[in-house]
ZAMARGU-4260 file (C-alpha; in steps of 0.2 Angstrom, whole numbers, plus 5000, padded with zeros to 4 digits):
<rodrens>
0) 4872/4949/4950 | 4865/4965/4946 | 4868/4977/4961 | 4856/4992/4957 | 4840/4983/4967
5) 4852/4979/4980 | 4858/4996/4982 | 4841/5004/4982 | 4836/4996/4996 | 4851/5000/5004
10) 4848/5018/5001 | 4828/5016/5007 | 4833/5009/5022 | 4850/5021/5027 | 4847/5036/5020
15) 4848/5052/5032 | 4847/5069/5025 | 4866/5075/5018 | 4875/5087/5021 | 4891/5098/5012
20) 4906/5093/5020 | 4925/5096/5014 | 4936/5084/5018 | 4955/5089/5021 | 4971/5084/5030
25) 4968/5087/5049 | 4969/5104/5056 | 4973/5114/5071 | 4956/5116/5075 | 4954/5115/5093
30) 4941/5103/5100 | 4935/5091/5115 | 4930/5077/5104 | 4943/5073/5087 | 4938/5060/5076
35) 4948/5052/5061 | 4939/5042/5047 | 4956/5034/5036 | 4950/5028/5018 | 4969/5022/5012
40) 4957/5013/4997 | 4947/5027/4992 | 4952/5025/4973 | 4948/5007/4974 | 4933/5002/4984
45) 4921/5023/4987 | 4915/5024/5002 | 4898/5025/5001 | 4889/5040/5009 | 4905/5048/5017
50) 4894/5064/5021 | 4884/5052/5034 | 4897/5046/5043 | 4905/5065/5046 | 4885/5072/5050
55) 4884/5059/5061 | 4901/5060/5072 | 4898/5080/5071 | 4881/5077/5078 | 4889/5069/5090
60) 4901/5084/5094 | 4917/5079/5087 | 4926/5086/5074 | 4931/5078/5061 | 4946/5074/5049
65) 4945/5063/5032 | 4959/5056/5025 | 4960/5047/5008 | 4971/5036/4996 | 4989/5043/4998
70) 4984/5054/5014 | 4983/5038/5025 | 5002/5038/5023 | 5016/5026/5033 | 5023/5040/5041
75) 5003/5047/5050 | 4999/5030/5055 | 5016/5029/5066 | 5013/5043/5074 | 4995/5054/5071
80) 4984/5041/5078 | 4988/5048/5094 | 4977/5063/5092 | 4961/5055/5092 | 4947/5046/5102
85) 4936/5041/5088 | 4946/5033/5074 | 4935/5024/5059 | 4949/5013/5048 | 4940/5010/5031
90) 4955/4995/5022 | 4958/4979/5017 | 4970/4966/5021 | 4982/4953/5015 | 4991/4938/5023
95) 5009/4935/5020 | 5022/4923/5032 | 5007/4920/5044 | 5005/4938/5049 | 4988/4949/5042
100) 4994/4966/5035 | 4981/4981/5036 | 4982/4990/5019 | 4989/5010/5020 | 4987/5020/5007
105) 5008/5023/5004 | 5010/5020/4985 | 5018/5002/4983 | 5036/5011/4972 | 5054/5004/4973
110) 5056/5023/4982 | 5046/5017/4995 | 5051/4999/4996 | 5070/5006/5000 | 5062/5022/5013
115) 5055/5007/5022 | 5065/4991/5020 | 5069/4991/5040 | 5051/4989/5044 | 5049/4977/5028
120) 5063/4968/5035 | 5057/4970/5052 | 5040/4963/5047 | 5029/4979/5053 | 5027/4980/5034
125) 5024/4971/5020 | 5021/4975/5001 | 5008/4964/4993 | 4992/4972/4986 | 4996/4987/4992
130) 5010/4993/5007 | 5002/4985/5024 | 5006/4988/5042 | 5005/4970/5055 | 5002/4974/5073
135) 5021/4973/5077 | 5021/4990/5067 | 5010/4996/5079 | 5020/4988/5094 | 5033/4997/5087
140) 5027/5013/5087 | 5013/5015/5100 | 5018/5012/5119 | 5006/5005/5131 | 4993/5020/5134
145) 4999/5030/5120 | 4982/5031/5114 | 4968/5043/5118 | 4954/5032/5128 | 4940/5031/5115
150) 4933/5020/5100 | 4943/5011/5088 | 4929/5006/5071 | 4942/4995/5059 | 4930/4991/5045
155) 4937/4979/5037 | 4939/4959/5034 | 4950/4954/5048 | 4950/4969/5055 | 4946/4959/5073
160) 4966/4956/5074 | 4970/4973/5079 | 4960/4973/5092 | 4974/4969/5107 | 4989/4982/5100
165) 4973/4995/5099 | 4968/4990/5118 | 4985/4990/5125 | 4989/5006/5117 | 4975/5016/5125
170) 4960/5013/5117 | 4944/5009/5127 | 4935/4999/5116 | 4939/4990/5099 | 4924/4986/5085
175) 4931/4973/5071 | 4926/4958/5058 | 4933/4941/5059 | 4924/4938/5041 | 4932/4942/5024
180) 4919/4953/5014 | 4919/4966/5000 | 4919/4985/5004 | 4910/4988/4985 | 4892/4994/4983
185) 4890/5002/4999 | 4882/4986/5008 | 4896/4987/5023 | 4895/5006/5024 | 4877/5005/5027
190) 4878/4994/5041 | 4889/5002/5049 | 4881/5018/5047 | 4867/5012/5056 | 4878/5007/5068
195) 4885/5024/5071 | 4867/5031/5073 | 4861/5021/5087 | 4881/5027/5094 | 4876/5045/5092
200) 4860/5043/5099 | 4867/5039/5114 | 4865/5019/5116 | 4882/5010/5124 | 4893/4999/5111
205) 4884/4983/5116 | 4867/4991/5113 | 4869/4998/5099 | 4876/4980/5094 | 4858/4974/5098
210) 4849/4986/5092 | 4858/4984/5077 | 4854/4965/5075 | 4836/4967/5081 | 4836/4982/5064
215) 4843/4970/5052 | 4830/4955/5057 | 4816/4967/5054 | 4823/4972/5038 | 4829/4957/5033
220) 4824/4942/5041 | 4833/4930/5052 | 4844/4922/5038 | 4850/4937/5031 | 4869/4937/5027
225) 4879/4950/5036 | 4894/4949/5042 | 4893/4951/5062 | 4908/4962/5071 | 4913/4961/5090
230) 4919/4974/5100 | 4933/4968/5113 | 4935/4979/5129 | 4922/4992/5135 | 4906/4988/5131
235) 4897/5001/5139 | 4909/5014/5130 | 4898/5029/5122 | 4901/5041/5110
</rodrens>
């Protein structure tokens, strides 16, 4: 399938006006609201309009750190997540021994299989298509409430199974797909870009949710394929 029609609809019916944006590790820059978007796949699967998602959640009045590929390393995601009340998780996952592992961005090397043969031992990891984390890993390192109340966006197929360590650690609400589906050609970060602005226009999270649906039907008719998420915990959580 040719994906150039598909994508310009996509960009008819998302597009905001851009804007310049340098994305770095996270600063010391004071601020009330912190978001985090973690793309551990970056080099795999582009996120498609990255600028949108960071005008948006600065429109909203947080400030906001980017972190790609290699950034979104083992070692921030036992302990950094902490900083945040807004945290977009862009991956992928794999199954292994019943367990769902969440993909990081660690490179997969024998250095890194020997730096973290506890946890691989242990289960928290795993190294498969690229080095995962399981929700024991977050067991493990987040207690209950360690977590700044706020909104945790895990874009990603099976991302839905986080959703309990992520509530028990702090969050107040958790958005996540039950569905496998393919990050490529933009089609899931367009969705959920439309999502976000019905968020920063200051609908709850089970608005936007239907106001979302209510967008796609005018768009695309009732039948149209996309892949539904559910948040777990406080729906009428705003941004």
């Amino acid at each position: 399938m040719n994906p150039r029609p598909f994508l310009a609809t996509l960009f008819v019916l998302f597009m905001v006006s851009g804007a310049s944006q340098a994305f770095a590790a996270p600063s010391s820059t004071a601020a009330s609201k912190q978001a985090v978007i973690l793309s551990p796949l970056e080099g795999w699967m582009q996120t498609w309009g990255m600028v949108t998602y960071v005008s948006l959640l600065e429109h909203a009045g947080y400030h906001v750190d980017v972190l790609q590929n290699e950034q979104v390393s083992i070692s921030f995601l036992k302990s950094e997540l902490a900083k945040y009340d807004l945290i977009i998780l862009r991956t992928d996952f794999f199954n292994d021994e019943s367990l769902t592992y969440f993909c990081s961005g660690e490179p997969v090397t024998s250095e890194t299989k020997g730096t973290f043969a506890s946890e691989i031992s242990a289960m928290e990891l795993r190294v498969g298509v690229c080095l995962g984390f399981s929700i024991l890993f977050l067991q493990h390192n987040y207690a209950n409430g360690a977590l700044q109340p706020g909104l945790v966006y895990a874009l990603g197929g099976g991302s839905a199974e986080l959703s309990g360590e992520f509530l028990r650690a702090g969050s107040s609400v958790f958005i996540g797909y039950d569905q496998a589906f393919s990050l490529q050609w933009g089609r899931m970060d367009a969705y959920s870009q439309q999502f976000l602005k019905y968020l920063v226009r200051g609908y709850s999270v089970k608005d936007a949710q239907v106001e979302l649906r209510s967008y796609l039907i005018t768009g695309h008719g009732v039948t149209a394929d996309w892949p539904q998420f559910r948040w777990i915990g406080d729906g009428d959580y705003k941004i």
